[in-house]
N, C-alpha and C positions, 0 to 999 in steps of 0.2 A: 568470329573466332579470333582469339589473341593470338599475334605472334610471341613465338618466344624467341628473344636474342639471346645468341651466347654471350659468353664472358669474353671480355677484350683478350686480346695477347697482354702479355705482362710489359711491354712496350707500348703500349696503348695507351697514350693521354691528349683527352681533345681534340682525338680526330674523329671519332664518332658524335652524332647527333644524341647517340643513346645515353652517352655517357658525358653528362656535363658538370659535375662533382672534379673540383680540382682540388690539384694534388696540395699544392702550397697560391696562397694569397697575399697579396697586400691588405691589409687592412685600413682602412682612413679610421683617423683618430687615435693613432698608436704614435705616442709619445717619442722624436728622433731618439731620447735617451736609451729609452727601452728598444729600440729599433738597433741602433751600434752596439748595446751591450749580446743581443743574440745575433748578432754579426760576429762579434769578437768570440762571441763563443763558438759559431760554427768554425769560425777561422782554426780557433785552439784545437776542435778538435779534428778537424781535418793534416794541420799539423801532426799533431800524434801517431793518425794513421799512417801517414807516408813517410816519417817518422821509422816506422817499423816496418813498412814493407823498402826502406832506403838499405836496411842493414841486410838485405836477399840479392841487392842487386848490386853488377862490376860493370865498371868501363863508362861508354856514352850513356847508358840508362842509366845510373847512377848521378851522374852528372847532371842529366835531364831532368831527375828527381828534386836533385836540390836547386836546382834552380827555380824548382814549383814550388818547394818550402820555403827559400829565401823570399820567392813575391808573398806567401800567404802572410808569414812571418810581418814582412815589411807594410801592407795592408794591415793587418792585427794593429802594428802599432799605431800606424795613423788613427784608424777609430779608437784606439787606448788615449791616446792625447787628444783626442777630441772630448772623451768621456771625463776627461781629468780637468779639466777646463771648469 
């Protein structure tokens, strides 16, 4: 008789044996260019978002905020000057 496993919690990654399909990978043989260029792109847009949830918020969070956008920011651009190279 087969068991049947349910479906993980939606928190669930690679802690089960059942489930060993990941989420995100390294890949070998992906070019660093191509590698910093979807770097800077996730960077942009995580920018953006926090971007707009910065304009919701007053006081220490706010502050907290941009201080998470000023490091993304400031990351973006080192991989931008690496790609410019």
């Amino acid at each position: 008789m087969n068991k049947i496993v349910p479906d993980p919690p939606l928190d669930t990654f690679q802690t089960s044996p059942h489930y060993c399909t990941r989420l995100f990978t390294i890949n070998p043989g992906i070019p660093a260019r191509d590698a910093l260029m979807q770097v800077s792109l996730l960077l942009k847009s995580a920018e953006l978002n926090a971007d707009e949830i910065s304009a919701h918020l007053s006081g220490l969070e706010a502050e907290q905020l941009w201080s998470v956008i000023h490091g993304m920011e400031m990351a973006r651009g080192l991989g931008d000057s690496l790609l410019a190279d």
